[in-house]
DRENBALUM-223481 format. One record per atom (N, C-alpha, C): y, z, x; residue in one letter. Coordinates in pm, 1 decimal. Atoms other than C-alpha are relative to their C-alpha. Last residue first. Example, Ala and Ser with C-alpha at 12.3 -4.5 7.8 and 13.67 -1.06 7.14 Angstrom:
# DRENBALUM-223481
{north->-119.0	up->-6.0	east->-82.0	code->S}
{north->-106.0	up->714.0	east->1367.0	code->S}
{north->109.0	up->73.0	east->-77.0	code->S}
{north->-119.0	up->0.0	east->89.0	code->A}
{north->-450.0	up->780.0	east->1230.0	code->A}
{north->120.0	up->0.0	east->90.0	code->A}
This chain:
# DRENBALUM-223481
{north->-114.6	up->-19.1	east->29.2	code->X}
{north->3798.0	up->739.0	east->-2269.7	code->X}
{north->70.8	up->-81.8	east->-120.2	code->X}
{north->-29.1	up->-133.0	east->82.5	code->X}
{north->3410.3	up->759.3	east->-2316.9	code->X}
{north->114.5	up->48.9	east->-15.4	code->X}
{north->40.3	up->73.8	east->207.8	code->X}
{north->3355.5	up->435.3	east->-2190.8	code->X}
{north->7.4	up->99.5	east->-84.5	code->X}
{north->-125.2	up->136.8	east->50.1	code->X}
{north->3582.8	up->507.1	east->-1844.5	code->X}
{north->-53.6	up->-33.3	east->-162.2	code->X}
{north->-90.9	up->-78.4	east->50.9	code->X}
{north->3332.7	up->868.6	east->-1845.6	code->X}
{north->135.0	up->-121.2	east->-21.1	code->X}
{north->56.3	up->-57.4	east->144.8	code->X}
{north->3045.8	up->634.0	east->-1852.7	code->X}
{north->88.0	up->78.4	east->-55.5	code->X}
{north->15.2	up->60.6	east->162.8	code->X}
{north->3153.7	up->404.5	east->-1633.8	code->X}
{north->-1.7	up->93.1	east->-80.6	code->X}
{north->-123.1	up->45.7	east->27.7	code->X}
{north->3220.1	up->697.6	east->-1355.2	code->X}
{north->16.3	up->-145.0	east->-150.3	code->X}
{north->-89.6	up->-79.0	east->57.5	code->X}
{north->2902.8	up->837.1	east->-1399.5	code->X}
{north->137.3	up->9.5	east->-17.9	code->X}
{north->-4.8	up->-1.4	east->116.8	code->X}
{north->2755.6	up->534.1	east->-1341.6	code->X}
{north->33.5	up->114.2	east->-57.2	code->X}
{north->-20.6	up->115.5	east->106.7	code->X}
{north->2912.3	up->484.7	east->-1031.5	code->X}
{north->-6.8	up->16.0	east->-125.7	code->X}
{north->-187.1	up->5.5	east->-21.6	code->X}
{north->2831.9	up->810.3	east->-911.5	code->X}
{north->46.3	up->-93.8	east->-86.4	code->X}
{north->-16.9	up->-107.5	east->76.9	code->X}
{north->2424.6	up->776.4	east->-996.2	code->X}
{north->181.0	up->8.6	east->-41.6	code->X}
{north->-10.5	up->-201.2	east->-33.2	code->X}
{north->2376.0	up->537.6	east->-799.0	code->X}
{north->53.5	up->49.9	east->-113.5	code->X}
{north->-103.1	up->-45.3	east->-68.7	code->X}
{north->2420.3	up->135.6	east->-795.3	code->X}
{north->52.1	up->125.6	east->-6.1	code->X}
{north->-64.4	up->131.8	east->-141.6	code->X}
{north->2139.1	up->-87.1	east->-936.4	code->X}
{north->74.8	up->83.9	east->83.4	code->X}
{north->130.7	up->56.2	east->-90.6	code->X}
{north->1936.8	up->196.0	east->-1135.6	code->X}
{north->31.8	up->-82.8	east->101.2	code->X}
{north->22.7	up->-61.2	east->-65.9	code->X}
{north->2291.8	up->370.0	east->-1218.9	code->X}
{north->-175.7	up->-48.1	east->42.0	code->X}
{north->-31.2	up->-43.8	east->-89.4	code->X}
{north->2441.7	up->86.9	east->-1346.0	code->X}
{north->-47.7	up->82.1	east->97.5	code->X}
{north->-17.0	up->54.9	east->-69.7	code->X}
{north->2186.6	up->17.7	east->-1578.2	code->X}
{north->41.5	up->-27.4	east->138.7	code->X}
{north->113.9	up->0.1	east->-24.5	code->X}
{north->2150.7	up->293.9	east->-1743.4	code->X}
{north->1.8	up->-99.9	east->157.9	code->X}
{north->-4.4	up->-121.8	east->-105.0	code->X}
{north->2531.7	up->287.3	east->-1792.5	code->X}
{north->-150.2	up->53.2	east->74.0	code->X}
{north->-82.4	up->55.8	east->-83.4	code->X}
{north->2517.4	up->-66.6	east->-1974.5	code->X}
{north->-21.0	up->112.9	east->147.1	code->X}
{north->76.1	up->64.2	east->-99.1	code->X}
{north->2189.0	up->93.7	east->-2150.2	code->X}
{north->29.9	up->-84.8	east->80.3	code->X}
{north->108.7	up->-52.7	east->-96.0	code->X}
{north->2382.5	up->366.2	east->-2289.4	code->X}
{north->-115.9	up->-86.8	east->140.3	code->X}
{north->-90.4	up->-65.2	east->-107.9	code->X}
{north->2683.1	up->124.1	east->-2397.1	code->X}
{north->-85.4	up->85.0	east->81.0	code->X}
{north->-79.2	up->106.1	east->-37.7	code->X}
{north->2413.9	up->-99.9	east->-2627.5	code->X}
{north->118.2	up->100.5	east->195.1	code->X}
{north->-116.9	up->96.6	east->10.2	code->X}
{north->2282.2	up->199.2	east->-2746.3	code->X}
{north->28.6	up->-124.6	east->123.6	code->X}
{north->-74.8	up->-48.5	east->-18.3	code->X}
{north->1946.0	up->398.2	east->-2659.7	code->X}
{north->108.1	up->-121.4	east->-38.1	code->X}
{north->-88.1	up->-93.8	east->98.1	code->X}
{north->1665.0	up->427.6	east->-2868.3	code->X}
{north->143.0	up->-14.0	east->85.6	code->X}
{north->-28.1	up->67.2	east->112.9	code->X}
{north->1457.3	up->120.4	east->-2700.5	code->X}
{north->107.8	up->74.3	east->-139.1	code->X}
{north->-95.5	up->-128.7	east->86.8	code->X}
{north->1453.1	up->305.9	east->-2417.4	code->X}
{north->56.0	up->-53.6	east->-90.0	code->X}
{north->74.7	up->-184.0	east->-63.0	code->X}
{north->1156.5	up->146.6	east->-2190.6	code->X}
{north->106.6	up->95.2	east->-61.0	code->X}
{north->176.5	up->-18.8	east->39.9	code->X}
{north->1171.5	up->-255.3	east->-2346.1	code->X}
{north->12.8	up->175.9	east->7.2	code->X}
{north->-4.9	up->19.7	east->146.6	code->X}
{north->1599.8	up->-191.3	east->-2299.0	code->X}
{north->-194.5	up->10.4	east->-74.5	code->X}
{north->-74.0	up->-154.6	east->11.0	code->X}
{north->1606.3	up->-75.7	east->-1956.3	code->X}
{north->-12.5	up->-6.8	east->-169.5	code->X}
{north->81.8	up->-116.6	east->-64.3	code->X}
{north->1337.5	up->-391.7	east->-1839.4	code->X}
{north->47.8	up->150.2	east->-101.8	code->X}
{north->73.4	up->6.2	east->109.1	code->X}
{north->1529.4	up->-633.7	east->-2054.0	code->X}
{north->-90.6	up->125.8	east->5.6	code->X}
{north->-34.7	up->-51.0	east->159.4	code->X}
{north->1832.3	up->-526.1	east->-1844.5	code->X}
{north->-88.2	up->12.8	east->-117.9	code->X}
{north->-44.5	up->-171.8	east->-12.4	code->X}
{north->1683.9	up->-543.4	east->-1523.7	code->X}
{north->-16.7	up->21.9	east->-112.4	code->X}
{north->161.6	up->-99.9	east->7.1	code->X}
{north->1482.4	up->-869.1	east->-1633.4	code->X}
{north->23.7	up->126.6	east->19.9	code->X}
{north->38.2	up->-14.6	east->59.3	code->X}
{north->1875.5	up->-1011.8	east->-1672.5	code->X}
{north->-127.5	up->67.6	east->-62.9	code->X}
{north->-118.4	up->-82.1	east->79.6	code->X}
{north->2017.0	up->-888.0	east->-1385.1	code->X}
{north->-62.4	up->-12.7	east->-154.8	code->X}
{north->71.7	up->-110.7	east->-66.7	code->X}
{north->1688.7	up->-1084.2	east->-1155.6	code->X}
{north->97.3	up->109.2	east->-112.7	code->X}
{north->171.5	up->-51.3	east->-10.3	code->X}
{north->1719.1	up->-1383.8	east->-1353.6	code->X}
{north->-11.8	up->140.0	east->5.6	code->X}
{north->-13.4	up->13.2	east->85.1	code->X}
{north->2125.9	up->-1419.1	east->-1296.1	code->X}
{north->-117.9	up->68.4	east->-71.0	code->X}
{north->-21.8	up->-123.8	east->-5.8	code->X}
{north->2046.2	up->-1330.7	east->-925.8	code->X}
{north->37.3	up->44.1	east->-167.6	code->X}
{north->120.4	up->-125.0	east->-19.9	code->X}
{north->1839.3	up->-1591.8	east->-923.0	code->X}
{north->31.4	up->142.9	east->-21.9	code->X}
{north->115.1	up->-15.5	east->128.7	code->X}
{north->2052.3	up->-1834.7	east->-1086.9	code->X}
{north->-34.6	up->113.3	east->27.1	code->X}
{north->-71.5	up->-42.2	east->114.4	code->X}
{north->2393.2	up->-1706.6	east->-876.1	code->X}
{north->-99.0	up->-53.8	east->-76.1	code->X}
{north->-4.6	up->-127.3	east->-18.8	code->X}
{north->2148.0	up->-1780.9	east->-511.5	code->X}
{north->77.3	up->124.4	east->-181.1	code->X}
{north->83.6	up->-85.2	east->-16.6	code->X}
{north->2110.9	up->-2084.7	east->-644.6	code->X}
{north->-33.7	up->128.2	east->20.1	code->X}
{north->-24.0	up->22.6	east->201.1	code->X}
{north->2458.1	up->-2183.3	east->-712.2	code->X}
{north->-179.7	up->87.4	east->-49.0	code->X}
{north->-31.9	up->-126.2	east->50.5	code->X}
{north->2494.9	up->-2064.4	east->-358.9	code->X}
{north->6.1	up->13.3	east->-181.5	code->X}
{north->12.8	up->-85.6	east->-69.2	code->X}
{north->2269.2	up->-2264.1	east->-150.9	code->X}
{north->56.4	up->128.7	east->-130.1	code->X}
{north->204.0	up->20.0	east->5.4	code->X}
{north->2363.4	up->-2577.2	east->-347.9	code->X}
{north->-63.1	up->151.6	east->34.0	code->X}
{north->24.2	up->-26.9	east->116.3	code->X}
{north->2714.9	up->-2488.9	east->-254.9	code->X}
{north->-122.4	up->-21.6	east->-87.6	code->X}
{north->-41.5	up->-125.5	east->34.3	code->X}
{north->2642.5	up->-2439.2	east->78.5	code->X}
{north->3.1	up->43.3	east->-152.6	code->X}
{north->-146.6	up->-47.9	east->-74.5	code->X}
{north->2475.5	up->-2783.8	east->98.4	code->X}
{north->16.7	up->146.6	east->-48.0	code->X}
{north->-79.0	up->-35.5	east->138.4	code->X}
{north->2095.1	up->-2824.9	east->77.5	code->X}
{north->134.0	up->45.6	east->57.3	code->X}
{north->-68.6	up->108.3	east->15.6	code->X}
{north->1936.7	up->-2950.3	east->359.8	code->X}
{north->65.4	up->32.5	east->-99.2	code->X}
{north->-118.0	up->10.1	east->-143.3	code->X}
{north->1819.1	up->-2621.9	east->497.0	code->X}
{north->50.8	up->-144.4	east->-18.4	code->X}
{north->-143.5	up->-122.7	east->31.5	code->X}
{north->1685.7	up->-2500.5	east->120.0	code->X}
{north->71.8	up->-8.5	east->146.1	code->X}
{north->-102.0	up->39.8	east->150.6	code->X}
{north->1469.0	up->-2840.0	east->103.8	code->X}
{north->103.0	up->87.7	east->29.1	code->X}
{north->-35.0	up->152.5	east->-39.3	code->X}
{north->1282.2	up->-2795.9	east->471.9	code->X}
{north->157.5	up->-13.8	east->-113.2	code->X}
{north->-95.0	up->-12.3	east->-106.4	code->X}
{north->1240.3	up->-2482.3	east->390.1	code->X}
{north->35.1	up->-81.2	east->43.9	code->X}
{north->-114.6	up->-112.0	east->86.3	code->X}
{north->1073.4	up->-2539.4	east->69.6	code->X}
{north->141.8	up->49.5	east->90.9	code->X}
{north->-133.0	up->25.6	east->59.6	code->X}
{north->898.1	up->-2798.3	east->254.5	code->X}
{north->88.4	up->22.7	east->-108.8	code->X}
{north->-102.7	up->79.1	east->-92.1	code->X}
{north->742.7	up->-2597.9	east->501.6	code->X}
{north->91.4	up->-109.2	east->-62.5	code->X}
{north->-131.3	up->-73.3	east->-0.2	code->X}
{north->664.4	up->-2363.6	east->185.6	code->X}
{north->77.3	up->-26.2	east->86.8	code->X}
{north->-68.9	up->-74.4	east->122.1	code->X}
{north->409.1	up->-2611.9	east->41.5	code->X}
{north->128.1	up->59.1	east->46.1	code->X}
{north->-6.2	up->182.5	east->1.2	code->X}
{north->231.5	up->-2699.0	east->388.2	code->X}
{north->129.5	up->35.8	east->-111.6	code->X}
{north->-79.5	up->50.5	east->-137.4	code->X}
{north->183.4	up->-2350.3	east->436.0	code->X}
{north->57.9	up->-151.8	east->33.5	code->X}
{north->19.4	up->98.1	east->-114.6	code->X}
{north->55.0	up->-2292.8	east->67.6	code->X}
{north->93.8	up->-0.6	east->147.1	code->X}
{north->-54.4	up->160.6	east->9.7	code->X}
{north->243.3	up->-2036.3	east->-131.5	code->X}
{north->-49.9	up->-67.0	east->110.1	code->X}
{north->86.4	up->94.1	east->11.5	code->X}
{north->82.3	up->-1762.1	east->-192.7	code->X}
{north->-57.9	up->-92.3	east->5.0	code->X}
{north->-45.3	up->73.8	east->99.7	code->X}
{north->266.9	up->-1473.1	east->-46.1	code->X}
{north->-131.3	up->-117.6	east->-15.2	code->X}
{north->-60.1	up->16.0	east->158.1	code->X}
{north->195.2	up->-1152.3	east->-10.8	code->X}
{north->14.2	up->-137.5	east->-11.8	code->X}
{north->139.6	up->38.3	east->133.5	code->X}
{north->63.2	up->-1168.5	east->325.2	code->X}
{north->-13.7	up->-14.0	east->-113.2	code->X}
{north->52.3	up->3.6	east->85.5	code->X}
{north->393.6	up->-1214.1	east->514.2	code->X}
{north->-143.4	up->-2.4	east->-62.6	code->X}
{north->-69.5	up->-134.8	east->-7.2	code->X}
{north->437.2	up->-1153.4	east->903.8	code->X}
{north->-3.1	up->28.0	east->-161.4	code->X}
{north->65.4	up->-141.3	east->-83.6	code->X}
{north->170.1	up->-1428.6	east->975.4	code->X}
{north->78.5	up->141.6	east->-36.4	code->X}
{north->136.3	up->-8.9	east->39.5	code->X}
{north->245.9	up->-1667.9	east->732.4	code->X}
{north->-36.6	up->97.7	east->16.9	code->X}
{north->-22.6	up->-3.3	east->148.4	code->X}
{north->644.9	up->-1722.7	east->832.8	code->X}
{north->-177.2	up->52.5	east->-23.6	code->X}
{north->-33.3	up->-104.5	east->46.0	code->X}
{north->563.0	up->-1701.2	east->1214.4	code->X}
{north->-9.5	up->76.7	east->-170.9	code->X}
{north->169.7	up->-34.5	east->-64.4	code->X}
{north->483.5	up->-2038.7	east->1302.9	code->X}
{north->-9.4	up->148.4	east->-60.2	code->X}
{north->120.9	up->35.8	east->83.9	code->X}
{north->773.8	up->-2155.6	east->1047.8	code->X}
{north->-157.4	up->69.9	east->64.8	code->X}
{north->54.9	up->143.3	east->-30.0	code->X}
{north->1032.3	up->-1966.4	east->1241.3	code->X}
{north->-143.5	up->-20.9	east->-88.2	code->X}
{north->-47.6	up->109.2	east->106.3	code->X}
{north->1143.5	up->-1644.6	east->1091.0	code->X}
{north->-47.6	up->-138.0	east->59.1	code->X}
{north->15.6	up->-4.5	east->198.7	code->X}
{north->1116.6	up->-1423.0	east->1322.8	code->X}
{north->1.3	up->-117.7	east->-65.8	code->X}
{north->48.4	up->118.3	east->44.4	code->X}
{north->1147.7	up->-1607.5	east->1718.6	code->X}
{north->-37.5	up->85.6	east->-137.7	code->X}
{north->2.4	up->122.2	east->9.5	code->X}
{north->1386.3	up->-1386.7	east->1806.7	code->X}
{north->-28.7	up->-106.2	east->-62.0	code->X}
{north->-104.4	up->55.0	east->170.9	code->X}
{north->1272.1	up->-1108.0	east->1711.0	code->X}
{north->64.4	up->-101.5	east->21.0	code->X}
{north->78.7	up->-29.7	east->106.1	code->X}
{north->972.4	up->-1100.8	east->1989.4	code->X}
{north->91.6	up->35.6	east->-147.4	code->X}
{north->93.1	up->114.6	east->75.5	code->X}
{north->1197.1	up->-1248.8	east->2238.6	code->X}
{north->-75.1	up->19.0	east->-139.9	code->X}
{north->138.7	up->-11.1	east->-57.7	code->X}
{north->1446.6	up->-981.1	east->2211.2	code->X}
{north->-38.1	up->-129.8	east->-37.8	code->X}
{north->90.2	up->-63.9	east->92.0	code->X}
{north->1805.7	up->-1101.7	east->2062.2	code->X}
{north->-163.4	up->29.4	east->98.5	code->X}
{north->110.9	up->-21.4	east->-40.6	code->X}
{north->2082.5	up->-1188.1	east->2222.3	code->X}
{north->-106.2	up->115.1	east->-66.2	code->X}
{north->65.8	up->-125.3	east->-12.5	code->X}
{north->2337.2	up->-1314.9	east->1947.2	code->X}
{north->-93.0	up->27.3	east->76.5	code->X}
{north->177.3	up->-22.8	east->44.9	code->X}
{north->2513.7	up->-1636.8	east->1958.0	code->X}
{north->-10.9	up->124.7	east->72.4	code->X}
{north->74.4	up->-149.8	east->-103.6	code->X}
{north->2875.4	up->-1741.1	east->1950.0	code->X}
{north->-135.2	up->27.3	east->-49.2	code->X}
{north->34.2	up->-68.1	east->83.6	code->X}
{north->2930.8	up->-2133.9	east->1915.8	code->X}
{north->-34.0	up->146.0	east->17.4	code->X}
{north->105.3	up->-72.7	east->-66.1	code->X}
{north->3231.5	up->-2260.5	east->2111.1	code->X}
{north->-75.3	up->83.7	east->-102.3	code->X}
């Protein structure tokens, strides 16, 4: 038995292709174009799904980092680990690295 969520009509239907265009303006991508982008990423198996999801997020960790490094080009290697941290994941966190790299 599958369980399903009641949802308003008007969220409900999110995300459906009729929709996609209208609630985005940012994007660029043809309508034709991004029906079969969706088309592609709902035939794709899980792992497909998730190898992808580990590029992008690969991408996205790396432009952090180039990002912290272009804008403080004075700081160390270990400074701009702890930089880091605390732009992705608070302040706390990286005050906890920082005092583990300082033991």
């Amino acid at each position: 038995m599958k369980a399903s969520i009641c949802l308003p009509s008007h969220i409900s239907s999110i995300g459906q292709e009729s929709d996609r265009h209208t609630m985005n303006s940012l994007t660029d991508t043809h309508p034709d174009a991004d029906a079969v982008q969706v088309q592609l990423l709902r035939q794709a198996s899980v792992a497909q799904r998730l190898n992808m999801v580990r590029s992008l997020t690969r991408v996205a960790v790396a432009g952090s980092r180039r990002a912290c490094k272009k804008t403080h080009p004075q700081m160390t290697s270990e400074e701009l680990d702890v930089l880091f941290v605390e732009l992705n994941y608070g302040h706390n966190l990286a005050e906890r690295v920082r005092q583990r790299l300082m033991s």
